[in-house]
VOTOR-869234 format. One record per residue (C-alpha): residue in one letter; chain; x negated, y, z negated. Coordinates in Angstrom, 3 decimals, decimal comma, always signed. Example, Ala and Ser with C-alpha at 12.3 -4.5 7.8 and 13.67 -1.06 7.14 Angstrom:
# residues 2
+--------+--------+----------+----------+----------+
: residu : chaine :     east :    north :       up :
+--------+--------+----------+----------+----------+
:      A :      A :  -12,300 :   -4,500 :   -7,800 :
:      S :      A :  -13,670 :   -1,060 :   -7,140 :
+--------+--------+----------+----------+----------+
//
This chain:
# residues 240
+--------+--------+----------+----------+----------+
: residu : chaine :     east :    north :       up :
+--------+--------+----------+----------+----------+
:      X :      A : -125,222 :  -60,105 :   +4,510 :
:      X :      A : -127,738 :  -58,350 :   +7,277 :
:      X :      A : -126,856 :  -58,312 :  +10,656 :
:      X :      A : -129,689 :  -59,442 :  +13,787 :
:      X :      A : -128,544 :  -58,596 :  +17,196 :
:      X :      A : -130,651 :  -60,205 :  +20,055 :
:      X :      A : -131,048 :  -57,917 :  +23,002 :
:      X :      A : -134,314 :  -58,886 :  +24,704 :
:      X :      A : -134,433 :  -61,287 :  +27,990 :
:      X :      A : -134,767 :  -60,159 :  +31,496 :
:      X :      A : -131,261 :  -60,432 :  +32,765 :
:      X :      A : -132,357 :  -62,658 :  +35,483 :
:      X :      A : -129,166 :  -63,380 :  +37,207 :
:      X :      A : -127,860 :  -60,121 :  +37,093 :
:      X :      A : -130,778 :  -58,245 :  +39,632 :
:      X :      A : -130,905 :  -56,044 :  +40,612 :
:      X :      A : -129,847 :  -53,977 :  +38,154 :
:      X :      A : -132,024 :  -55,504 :  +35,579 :
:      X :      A : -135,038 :  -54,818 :  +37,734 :
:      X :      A : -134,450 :  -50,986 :  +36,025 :
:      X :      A : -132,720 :  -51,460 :  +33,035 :
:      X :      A : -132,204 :  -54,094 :  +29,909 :
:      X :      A : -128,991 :  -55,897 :  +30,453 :
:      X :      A : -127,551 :  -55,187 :  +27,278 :
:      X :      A : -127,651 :  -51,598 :  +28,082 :
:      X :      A : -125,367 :  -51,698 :  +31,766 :
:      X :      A : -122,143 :  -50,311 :  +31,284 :
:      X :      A : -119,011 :  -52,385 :  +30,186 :
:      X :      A : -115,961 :  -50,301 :  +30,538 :
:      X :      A : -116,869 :  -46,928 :  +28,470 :
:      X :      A : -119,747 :  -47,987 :  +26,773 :
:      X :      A : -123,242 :  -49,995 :  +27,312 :
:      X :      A : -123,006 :  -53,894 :  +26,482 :
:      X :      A : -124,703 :  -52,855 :  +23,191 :
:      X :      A : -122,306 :  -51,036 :  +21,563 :
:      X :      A : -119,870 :  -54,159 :  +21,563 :
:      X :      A : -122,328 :  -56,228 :  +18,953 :
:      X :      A : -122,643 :  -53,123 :  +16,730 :
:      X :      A : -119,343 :  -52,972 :  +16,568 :
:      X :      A : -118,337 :  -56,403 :  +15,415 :
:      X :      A : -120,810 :  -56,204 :  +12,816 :
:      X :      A : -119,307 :  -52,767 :  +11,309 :
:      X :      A : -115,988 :  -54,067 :  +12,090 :
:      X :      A : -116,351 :  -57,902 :   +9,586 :
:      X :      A : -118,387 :  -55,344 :   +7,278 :
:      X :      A : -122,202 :  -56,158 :   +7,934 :
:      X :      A : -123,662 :  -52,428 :   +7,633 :
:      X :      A : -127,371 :  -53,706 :   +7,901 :
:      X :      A : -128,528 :  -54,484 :  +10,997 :
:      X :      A : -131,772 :  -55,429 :  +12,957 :
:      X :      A : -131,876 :  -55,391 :  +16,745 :
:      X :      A : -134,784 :  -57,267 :  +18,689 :
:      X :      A : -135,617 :  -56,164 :  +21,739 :
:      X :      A : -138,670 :  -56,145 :  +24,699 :
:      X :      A : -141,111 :  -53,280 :  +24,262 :
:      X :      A : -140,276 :  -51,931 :  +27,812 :
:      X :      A : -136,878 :  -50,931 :  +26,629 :
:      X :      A : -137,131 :  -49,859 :  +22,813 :
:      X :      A : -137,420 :  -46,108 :  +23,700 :
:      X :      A : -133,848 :  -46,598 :  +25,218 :
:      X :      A : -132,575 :  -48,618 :  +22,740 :
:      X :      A : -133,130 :  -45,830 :  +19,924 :
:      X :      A : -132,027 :  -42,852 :  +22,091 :
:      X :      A : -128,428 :  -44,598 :  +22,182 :
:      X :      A : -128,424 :  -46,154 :  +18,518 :
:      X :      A : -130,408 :  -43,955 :  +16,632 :
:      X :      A : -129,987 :  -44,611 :  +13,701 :
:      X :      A : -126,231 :  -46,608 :  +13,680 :
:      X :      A : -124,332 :  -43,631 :  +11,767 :
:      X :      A : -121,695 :  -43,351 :  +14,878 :
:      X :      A : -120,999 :  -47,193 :  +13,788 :
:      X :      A : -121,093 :  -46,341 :   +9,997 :
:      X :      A : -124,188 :  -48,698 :   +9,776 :
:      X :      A : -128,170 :  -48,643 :   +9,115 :
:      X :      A : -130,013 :  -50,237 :  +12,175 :
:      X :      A : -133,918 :  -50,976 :  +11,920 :
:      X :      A : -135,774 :  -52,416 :  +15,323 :
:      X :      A : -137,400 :  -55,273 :  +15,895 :
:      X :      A : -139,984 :  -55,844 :  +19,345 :
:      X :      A : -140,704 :  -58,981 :  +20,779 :
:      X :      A : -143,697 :  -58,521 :  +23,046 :
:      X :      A : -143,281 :  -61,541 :  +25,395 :
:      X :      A : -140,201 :  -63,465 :  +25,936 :
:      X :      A : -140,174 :  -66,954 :  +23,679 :
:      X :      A : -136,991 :  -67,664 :  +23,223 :
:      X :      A : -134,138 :  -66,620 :  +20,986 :
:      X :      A : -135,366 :  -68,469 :  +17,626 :
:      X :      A : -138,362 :  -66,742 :  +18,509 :
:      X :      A : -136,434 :  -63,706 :  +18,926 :
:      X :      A : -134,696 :  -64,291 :  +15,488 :
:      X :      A : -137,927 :  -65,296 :  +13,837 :
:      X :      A : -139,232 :  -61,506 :  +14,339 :
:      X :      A : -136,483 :  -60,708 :  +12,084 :
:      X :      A : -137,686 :  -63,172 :   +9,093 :
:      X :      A : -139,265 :  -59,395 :   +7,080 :
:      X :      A : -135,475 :  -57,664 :   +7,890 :
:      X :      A : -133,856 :  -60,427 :   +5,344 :
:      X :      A : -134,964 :  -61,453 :   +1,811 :
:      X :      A : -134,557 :  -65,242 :   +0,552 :
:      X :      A : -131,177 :  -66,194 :   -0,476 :
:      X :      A : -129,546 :  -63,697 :   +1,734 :
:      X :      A : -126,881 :  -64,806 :   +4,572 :
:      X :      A : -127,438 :  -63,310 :   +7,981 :
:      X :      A : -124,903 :  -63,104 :  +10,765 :
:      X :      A : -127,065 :  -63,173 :  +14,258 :
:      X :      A : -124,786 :  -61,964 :  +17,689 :
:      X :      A : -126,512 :  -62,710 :  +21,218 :
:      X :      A : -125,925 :  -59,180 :  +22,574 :
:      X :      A : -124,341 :  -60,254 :  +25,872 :
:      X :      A : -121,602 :  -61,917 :  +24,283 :
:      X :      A : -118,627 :  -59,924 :  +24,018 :
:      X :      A : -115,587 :  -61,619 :  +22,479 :
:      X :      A : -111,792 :  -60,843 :  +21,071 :
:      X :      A : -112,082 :  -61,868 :  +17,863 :
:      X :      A : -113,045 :  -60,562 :  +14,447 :
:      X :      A : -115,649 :  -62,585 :  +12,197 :
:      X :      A : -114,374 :  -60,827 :   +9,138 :
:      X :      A : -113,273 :  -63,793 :   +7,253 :
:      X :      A : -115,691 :  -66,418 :   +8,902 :
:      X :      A : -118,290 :  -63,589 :   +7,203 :
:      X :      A : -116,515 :  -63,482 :   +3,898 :
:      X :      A : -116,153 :  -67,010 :   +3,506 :
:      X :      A : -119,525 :  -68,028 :   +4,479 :
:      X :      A : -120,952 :  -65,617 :   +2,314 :
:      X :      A : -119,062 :  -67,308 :   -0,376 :
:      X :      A : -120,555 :  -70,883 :   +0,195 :
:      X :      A : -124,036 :  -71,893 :   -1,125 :
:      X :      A : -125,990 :  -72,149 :   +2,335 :
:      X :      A : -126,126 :  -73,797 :   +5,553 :
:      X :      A : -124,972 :  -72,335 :   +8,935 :
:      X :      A : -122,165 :  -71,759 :  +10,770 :
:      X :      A : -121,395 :  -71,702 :  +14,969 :
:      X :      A : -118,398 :  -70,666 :  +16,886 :
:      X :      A : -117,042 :  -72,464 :  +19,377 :
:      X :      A : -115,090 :  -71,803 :  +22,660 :
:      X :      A : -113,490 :  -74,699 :  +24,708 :
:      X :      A : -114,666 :  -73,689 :  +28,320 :
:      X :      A : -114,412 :  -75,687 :  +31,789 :
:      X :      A : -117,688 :  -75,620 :  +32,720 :
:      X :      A : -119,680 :  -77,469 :  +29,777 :
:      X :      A : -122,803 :  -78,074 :  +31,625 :
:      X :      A : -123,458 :  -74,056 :  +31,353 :
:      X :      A : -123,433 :  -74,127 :  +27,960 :
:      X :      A : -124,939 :  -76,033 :  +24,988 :
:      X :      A : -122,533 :  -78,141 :  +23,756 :
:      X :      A : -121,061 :  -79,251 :  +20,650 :
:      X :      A : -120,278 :  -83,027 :  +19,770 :
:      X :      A : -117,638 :  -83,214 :  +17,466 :
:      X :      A : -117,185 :  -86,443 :  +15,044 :
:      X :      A : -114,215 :  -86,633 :  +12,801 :
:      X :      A : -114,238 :  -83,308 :  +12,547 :
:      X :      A : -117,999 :  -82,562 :  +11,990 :
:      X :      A : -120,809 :  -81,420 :  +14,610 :
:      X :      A : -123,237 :  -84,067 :  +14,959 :
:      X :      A : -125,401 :  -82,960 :  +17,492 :
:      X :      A : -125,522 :  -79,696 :  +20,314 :
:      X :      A : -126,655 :  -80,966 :  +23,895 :
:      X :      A : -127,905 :  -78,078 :  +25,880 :
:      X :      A : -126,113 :  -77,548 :  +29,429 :
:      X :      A : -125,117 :  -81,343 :  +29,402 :
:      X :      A : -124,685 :  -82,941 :  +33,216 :
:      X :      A : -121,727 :  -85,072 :  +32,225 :
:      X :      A : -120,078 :  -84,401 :  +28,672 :
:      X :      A : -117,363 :  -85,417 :  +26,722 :
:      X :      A : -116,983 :  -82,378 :  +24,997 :
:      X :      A : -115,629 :  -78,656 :  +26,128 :
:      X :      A : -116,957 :  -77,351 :  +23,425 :
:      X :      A : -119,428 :  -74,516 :  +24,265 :
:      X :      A : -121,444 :  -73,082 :  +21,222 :
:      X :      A : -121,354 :  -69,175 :  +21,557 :
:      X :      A : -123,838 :  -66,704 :  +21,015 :
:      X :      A : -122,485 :  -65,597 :  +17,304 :
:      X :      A : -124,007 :  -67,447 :  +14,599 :
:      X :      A : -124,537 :  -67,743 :  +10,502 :
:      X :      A : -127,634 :  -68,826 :   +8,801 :
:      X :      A : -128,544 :  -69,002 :   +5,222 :
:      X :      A : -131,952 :  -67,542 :   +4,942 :
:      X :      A : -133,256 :  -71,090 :   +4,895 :
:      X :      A : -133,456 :  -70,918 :   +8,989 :
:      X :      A : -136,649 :  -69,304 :   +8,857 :
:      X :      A : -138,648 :  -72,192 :   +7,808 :
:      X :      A : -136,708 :  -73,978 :  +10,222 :
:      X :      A : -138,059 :  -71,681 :  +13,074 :
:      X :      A : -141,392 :  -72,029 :  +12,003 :
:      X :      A : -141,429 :  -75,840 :  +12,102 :
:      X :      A : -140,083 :  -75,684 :  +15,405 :
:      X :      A : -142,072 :  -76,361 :  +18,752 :
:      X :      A : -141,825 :  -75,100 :  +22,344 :
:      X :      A : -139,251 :  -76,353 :  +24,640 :
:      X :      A : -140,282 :  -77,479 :  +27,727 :
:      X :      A : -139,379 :  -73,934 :  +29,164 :
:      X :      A : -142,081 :  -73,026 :  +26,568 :
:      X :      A : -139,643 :  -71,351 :  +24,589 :
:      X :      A : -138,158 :  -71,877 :  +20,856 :
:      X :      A : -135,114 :  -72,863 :  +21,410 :
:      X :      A : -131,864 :  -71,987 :  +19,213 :
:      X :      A : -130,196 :  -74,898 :  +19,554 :
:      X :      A : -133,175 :  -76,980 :  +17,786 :
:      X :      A : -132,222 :  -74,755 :  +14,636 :
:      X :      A : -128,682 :  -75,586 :  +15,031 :
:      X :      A : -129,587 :  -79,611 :  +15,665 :
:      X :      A : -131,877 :  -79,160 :  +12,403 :
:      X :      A : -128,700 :  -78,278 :  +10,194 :
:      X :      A : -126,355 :  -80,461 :  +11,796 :
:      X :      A : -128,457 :  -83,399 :  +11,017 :
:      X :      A : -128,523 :  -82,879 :   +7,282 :
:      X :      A : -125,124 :  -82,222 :   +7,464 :
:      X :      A : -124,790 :  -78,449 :   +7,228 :
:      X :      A : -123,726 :  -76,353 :  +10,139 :
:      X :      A : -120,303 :  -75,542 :   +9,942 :
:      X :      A : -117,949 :  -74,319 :  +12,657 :
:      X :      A : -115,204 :  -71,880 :  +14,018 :
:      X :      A : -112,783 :  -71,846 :  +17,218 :
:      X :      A : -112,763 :  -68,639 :  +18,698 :
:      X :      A : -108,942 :  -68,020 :  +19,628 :
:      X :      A : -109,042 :  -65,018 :  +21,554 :
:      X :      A : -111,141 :  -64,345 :  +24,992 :
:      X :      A : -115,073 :  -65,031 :  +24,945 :
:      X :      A : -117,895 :  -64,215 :  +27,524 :
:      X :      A : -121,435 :  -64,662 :  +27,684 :
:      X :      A : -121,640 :  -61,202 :  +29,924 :
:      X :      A : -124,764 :  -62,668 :  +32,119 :
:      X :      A : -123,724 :  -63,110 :  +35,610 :
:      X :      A : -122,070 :  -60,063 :  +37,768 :
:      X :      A : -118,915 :  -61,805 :  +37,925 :
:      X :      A : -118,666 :  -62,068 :  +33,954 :
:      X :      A : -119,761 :  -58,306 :  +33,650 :
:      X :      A : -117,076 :  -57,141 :  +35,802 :
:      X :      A : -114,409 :  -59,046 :  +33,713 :
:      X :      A : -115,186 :  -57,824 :  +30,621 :
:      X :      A : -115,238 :  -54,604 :  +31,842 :
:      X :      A : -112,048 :  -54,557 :  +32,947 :
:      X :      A : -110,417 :  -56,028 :  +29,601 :
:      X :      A : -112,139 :  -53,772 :  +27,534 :
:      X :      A : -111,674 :  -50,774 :  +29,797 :
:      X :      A : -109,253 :  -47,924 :  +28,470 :
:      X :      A : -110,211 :  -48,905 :  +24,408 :
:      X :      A : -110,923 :  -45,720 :  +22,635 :
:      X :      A : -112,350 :  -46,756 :  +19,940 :
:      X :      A : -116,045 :  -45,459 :  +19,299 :
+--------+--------+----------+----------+----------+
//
């Protein structure tokens, strides 16, 4: 299984610091956001990663990472010139994995409790499809959403106004390698952007995205609020 971590965008809502530096790179208790995603991957056994990122902050990107050996794990680099969205993002990645293989894809501001060791293993195991994890929040209309039927996802409404569900979809995802031609059939948003959450819609409606609860806490770390939390509960953890 290879391992994409998504670390462009322009951090908007957290400026000013992001008017110097790449939000995945600000500091969450000892280390930069980064180091988090890297770590999940090594930790549920993915040792082949790509990370995407915005030309303006590559150079950075590579001075921390290197190569991944601090994580135990090989990391190539991926640049997406202009923002266009993160199945844009993930599309740049398309060379990085070769057909049949399974690919585990982390938004790089999400840090989270728990491990995706045996969401991996077992996905890995099944013929195809994808697979989402989900995080009952209180604020669905920040989120996209997951409608749940008998048990099964039948659609994901992005940042719904009034929803049923409380069912965020987090920023951790599964593909087969199948999701590429889904990317390419895909068209703009009308942010102008290629939108994730059409890739996920285009496997729930043959039937194939799967899903996980996470149990343990979850945060998309894009607001200053959010970044200060997660600082604090992962403040004091020595591991590299």
């Amino acid at each position: 299984m290879k391992g994409i971590i998504l670390a462009g965008g322009t951090g908007t809502r957290l400026r000013p610091m992001t008017n110097i530096i790449n939000k995945h790179l600000l500091p969450v208790g000892k280390y930069p956001m980064i180091h988090y995603a890297i770590r999940k991957m090594a930790e549920a056994g993915i040792t082949q990663l790509m990370l995407v990122t915005g030309k303006q902050s590559a150079g950075l990107y590579t001075e921390y990472i290197g190569s991944g050996k601090p994580w135990g794990v090989q990391v190539s680099y991926g640049i997406q010139d202009e923002a266009g969205g993160i199945a844009h993002a993930l599309g740049i990645a398309e060379s990085f994995v070769r057909s049949g293989e399974k690919l585990m894809v982390l938004l790089g501001d999400n840090l989270f409790e728990d491990s995706l060791k045996q969401a991996a293993d077992e996905f890995q195991r099944q013929k195809g499809g994808a697979h989402v994890f989900l995080k009952k929040v209180p604020d669905p209309e920040r989120y996209g959403v997951a409608e749940l039927v008998d048990g099964c996802i039948v659609r994901i409404v992005e940042k719904p106004k009034n929803s049923s569900s409380h069912y965020a979809v987090t920023g951790i995802y599964l593909y087969d390698s199948n999701v590429f031609d889904i990317i390419r059939s895909l068209k703009p948003s009308t942010r102008g952007e290629l939108e994730i959450t059409d890739v996920n819609n285009a496997y729930a409606a043959v039937g194939e995205l799967g899903y996980s609860m996470l149990s343990g806490w979850w945060t998309d770390a894009g607001t200053h609020l959010s970044l200060m939390e997660a600082g604090v509960r992962l403040m004091g953890r020595e591991q590299p």
